[in-house]
C-alpha positions as CSV (number, residue, x, y, z in Angstrom):
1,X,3.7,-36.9,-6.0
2,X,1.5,-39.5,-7.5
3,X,1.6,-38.5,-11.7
4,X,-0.9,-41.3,-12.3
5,X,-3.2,-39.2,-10.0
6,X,-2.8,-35.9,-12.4
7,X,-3.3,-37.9,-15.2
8,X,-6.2,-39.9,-14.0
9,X,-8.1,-36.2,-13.0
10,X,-7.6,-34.8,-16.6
11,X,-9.0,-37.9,-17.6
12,X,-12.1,-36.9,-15.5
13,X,-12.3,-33.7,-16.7
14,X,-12.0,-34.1,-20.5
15,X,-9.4,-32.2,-20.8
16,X,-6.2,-32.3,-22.3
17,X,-3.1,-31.6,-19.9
18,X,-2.6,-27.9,-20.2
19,X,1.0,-26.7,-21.3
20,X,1.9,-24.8,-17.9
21,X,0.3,-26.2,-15.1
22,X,1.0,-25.6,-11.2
23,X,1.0,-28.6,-8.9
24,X,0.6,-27.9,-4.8
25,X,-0.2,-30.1,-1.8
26,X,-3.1,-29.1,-0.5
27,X,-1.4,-29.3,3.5
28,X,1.5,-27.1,2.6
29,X,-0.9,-24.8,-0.1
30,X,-3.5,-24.2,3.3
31,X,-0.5,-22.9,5.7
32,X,0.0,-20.2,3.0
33,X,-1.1,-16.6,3.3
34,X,-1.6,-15.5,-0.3
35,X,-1.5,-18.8,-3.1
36,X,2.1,-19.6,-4.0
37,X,0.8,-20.1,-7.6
38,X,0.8,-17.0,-10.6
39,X,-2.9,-16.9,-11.6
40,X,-2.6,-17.2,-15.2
41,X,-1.7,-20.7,-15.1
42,X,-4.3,-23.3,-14.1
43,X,-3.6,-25.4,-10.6
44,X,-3.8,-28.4,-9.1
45,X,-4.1,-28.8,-5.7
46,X,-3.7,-32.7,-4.8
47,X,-4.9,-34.5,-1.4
48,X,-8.2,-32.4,-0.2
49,X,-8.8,-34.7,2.9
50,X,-11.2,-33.2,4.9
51,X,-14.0,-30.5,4.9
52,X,-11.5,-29.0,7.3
53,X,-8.5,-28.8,4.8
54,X,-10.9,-27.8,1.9
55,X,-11.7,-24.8,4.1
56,X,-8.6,-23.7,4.6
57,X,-7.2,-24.3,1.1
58,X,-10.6,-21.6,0.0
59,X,-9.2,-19.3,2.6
60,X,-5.7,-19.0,1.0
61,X,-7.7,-18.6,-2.6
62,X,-9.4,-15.9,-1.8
63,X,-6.8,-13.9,-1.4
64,X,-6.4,-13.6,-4.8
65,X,-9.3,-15.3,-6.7
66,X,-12.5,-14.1,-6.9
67,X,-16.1,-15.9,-5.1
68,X,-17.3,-16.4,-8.3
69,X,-14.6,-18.2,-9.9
70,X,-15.4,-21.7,-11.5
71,X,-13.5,-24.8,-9.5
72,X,-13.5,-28.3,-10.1
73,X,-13.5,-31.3,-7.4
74,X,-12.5,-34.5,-8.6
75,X,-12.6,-37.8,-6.8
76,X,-13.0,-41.8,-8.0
77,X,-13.2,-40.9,-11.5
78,X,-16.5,-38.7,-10.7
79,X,-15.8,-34.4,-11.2
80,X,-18.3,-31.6,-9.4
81,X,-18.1,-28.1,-10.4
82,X,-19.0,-25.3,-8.1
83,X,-17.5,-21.4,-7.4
84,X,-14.5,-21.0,-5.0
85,X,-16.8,-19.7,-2.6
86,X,-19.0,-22.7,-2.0
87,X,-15.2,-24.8,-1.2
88,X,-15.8,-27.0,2.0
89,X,-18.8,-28.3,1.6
90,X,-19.5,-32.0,0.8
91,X,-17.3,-34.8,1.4
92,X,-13.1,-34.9,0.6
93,X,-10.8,-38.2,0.5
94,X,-7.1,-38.1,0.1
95,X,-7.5,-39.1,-3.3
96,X,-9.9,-35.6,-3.8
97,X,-8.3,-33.0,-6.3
98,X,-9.1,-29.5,-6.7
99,X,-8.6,-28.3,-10.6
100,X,-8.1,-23.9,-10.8
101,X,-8.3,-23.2,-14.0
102,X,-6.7,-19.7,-14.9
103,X,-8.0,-16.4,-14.1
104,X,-7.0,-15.6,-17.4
105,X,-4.1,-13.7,-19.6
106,X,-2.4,-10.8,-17.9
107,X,-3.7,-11.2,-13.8
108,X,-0.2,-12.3,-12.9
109,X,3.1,-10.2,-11.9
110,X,5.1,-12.2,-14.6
111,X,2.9,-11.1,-17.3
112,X,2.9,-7.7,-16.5
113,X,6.6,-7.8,-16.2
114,X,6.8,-9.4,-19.6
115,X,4.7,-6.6,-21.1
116,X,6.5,-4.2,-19.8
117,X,10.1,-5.7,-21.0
118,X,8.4,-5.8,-24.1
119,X,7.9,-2.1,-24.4
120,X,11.5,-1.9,-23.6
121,X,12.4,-4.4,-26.3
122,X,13.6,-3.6,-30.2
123,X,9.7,-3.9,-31.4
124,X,8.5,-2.2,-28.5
125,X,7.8,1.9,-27.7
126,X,9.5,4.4,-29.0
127,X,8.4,6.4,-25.9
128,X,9.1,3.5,-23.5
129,X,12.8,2.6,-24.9
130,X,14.2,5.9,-24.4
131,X,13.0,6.4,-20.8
132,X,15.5,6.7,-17.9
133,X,15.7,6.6,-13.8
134,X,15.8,10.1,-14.7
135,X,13.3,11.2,-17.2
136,X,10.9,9.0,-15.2
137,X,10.9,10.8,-12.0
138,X,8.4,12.8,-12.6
139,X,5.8,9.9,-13.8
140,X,7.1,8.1,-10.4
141,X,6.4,11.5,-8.4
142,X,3.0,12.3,-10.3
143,X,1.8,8.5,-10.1
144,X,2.3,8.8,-6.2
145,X,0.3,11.7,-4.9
146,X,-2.5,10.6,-8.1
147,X,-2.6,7.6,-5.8
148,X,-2.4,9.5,-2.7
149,X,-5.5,11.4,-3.7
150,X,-7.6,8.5,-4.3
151,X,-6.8,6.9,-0.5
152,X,-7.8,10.3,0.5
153,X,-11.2,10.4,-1.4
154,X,-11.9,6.9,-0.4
155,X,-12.0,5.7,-4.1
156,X,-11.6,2.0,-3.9
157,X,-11.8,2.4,-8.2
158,X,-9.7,4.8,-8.3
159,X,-7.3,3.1,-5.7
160,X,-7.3,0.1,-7.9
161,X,-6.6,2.8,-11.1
162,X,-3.9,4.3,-9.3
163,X,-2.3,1.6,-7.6
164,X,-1.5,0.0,-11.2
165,X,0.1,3.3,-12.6
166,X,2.6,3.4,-9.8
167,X,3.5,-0.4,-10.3
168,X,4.0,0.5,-14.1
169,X,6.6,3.3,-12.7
170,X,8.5,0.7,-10.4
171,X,8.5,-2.3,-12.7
172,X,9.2,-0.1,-15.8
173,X,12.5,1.1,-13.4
174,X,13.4,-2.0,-12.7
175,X,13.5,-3.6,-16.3
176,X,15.6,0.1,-16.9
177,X,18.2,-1.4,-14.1
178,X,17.9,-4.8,-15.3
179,X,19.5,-3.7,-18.8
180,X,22.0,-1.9,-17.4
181,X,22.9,-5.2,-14.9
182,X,22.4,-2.5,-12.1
183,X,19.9,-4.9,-10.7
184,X,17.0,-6.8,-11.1
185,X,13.0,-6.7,-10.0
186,X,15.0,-10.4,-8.7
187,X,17.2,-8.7,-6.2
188,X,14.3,-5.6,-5.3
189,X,12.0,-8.3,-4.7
190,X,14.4,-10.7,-2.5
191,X,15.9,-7.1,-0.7
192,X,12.7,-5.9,0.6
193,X,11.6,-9.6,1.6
194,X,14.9,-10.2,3.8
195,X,14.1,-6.4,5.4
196,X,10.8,-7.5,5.9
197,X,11.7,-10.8,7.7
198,X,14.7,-9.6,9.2
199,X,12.9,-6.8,10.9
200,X,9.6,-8.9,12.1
201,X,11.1,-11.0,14.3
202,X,8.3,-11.0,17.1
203,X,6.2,-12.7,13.3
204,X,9.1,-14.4,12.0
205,X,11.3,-15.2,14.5
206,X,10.4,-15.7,18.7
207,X,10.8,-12.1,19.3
208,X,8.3,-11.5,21.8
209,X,7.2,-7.7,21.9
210,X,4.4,-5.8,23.9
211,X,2.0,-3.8,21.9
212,X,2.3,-1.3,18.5
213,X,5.1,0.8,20.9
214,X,6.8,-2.2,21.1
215,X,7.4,-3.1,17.4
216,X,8.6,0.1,16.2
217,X,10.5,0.8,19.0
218,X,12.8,-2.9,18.1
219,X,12.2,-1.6,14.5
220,X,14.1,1.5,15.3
221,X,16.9,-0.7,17.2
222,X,17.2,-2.7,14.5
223,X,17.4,-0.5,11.8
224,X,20.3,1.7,14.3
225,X,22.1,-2.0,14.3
226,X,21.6,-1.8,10.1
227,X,23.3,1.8,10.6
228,X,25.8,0.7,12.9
229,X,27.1,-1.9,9.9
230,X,27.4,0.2,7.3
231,X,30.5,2.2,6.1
232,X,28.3,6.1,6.1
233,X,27.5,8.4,9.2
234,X,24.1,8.7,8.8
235,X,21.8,9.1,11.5
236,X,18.5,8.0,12.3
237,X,16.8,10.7,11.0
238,X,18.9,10.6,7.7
239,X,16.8,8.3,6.1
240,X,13.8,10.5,6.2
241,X,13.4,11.9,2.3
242,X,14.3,15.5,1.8
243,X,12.0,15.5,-1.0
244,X,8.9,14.9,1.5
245,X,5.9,17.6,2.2
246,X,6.8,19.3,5.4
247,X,4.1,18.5,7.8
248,X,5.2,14.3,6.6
249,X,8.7,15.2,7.3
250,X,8.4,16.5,10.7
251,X,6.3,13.7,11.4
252,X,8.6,11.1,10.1
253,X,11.2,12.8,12.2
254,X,9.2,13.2,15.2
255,X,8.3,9.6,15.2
256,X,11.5,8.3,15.1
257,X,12.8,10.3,17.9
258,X,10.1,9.4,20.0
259,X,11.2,5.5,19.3
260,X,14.5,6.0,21.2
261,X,12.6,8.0,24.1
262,X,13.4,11.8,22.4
263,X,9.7,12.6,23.3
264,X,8.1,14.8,25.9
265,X,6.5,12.1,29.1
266,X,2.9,13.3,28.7
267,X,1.1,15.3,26.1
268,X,0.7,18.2,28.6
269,X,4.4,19.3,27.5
270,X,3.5,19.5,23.8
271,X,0.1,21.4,24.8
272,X,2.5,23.6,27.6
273,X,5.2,24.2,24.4
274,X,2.5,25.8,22.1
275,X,1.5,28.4,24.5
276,X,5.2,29.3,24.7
277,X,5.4,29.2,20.5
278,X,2.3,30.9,20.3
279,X,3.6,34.2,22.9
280,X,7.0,34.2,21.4
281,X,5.1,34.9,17.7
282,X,3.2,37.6,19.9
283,X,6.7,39.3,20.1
284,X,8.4,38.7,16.9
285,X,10.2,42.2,16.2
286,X,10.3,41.5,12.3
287,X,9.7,39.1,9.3
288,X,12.6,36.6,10.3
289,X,11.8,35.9,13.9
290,X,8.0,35.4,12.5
291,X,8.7,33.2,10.2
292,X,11.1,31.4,13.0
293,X,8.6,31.4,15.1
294,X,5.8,30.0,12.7
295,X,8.1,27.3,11.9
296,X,8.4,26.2,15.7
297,X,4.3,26.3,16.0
298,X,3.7,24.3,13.1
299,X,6.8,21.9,14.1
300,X,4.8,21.5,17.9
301,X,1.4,21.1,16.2
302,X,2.9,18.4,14.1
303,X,3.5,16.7,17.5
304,X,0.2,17.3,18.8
305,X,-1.1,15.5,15.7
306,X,1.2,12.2,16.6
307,X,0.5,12.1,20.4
308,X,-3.5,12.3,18.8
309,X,-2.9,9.5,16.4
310,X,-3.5,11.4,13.7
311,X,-1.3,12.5,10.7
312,X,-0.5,16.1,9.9
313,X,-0.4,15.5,6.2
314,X,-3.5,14.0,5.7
315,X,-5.6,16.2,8.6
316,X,-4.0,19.3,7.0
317,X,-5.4,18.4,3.5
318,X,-9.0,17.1,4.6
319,X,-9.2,20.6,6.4
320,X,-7.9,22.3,2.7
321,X,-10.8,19.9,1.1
322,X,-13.7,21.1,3.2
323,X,-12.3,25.1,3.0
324,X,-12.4,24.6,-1.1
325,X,-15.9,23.2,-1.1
326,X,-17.1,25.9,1.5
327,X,-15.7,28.9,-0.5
328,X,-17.0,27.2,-3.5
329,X,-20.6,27.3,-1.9
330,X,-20.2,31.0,-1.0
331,X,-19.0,32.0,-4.4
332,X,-21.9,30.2,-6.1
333,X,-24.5,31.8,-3.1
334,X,-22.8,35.1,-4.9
335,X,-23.0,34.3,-8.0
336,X,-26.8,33.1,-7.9
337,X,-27.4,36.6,-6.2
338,X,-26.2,37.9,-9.4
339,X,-23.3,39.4,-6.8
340,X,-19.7,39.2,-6.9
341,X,-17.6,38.2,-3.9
342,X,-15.1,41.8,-3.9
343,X,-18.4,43.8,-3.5
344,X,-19.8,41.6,-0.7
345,X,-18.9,42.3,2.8
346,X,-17.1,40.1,5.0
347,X,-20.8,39.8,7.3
348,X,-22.6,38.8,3.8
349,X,-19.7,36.0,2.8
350,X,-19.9,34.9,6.5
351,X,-23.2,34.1,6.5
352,X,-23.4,31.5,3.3
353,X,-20.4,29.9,5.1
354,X,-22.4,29.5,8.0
355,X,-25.4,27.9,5.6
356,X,-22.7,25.6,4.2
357,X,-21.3,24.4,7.4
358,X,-24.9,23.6,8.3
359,X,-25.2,21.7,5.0
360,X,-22.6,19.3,5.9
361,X,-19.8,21.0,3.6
């Protein structure tokens, strides 16, 4: 890497060197997915050849720098500022440099790792330094469906919101670990990328598989090989939390039956196998076989919702959503009638649901 070439392009700029400052090749920075550089550190990207090149290199920006964001193209002692956005136009040499300056403190995962060591540290929070795997739980469990709610409202905000609260709960776990040299956000980071790469190999490798059915059926192989080589009994389906909402659980189970061919050949079975649930609860003598019974109709239904595509869980709650907001609209039909709902009649509460089906509720 030619230094005289940094030093020459700060020279350009007017700027002093800064005191942390990331240097790439533009032909192994544009084969990237997401930039291989923390954005709270200004970058240089050296040897912007072509319009081509400068193209790509703004493609692998984006994925984490904003439109918007001031750049700076030097070449021959001359500089051009423009936003990321407008990268690719004009005219590139090898000798072109692209200048990044920072998005600023805090927008990178080591910053936010520092802050939250620091909260851990002798002058950090009370609160913070006496917090445990255990007494955390319920943060970690809270955090999760608080995030789960936004994906279901659609909230891209409140996504965002929520997204960053459950990263506080795993990074603030890991620093926990990392004290107690149980392991390191190091060693989470490095596991999950060797699962990932080891269990892609139709992306990674020269795997070639047919299809979505194809891929989790070779995941399912290779996580039974995983199985295979450890020292425990467990099963396939023993990796499916306890802790999970039903309708997710018999899902999760369902699904990975089905990727070693436990599954019914058509969907007319599952249809076929809630009649029969449906006339055994017909002749349920008593409370037990009921229940029993229940549980076998909701456990088919389940399966209904996978051969559809669609996941219990979430179809279960959307149908919870709209029966709140269409009771809500009957109670305040009631109310506004200067009625209450015990006095009304099943025929009179029927017909403001009606009206609030036909108001889209």
């Amino acid at each position: 890497m030619d230094l005289s070439l940094v030093t020459s392009t700060f020279d350009t700029l007017r700027l002093p060197p800064p005191s942390k400052l990331t240097l790439l090749d533009a032909q192994e920075f544009s084969s990237a997915h997401f930039p291989p550089t923390p954005p709270d550190v200004d970058t240089l990207i050296l040897g912007i050849d072509s319009h081509e090149l400068a193209t790509q290199v703004r493609t692998v920006l984006q994925a984490n720098y904003p439109n918007e964001h001031g750049i700076f193209l030097v070449d021959d002692g001359k500089k051009k500022e423009e936003r990321l956005e407008a990268l690719g136009s004009g005219d590139y040499s090898f000798s072109t440099c692209l200048y990044i300056p920072s998005l600023g403190k805090g927008t990178s995962f080591e910053a936010f790792a520092e802050i939250v060591a620091h909260l851990r540290a002798p002058d950090g929070c009370p609160w913070d330094k006496e917090q445990t795997h255990q007494t955390l739980r319920k943060h970690l469990l809270e955090e999760s469906y608080e995030a789960l709610s936004a994906i279901d409202a659609n909230d891209a905000a409140g996504m965002r919101e929520e997204f960053g609260d459950l990263l506080l709960q795993i990074v603030l776990n890991a620093q926990i670990a990392s004290e107690t040299k149980n392991f390191s956000m190091r060693e989470i980071v490095h596991g999950i990328y060797d699962k990932i790469v080891r269990r892609h190999p139709h992306v990674f490798g020269d795997v070639k598989l047919d299809g979505v059915d194809g891929v989790l059926q070779n995941w399912e192989k290779l996580k039974e090989k995983e199985r295979g080589g450890k020292k425990d009994d467990k099963g396939l389906l023993d990796g499916v939390p306890s802790i999970l909402p039903a309708l997710n659980q018999a899902q999760e189970y369902q699904d990975r039956a089905a990727r070693v061919g436990f599954d019914w050949p058509e969907i007319e079975g599952v249809l076929d196998k809630i009649r029969e649930e449906i006339e055994e609860i017909k002749q349920a003598q008593n409370i037990e076989e009921v229940t029993s019974e229940l549980g076998d109709l909701f456990f088919v239904l389940v399966n209904l919702a996978r051969w559809r595509k669609v996941d219990a869980e979430s179809a279960l709650r959307e149908a919870n959503f709209k029966f709140k907001k269409r009771f809500g609209y009957v109670e305040k039909s009631a109310k506004n009638q200067g009625r209450n709902l015990s006095d009304m009649t099943l025929e009179e509460m029927d017909a403001f649901w009606i009206e609030a089906k036909k108001l889209g509720l």
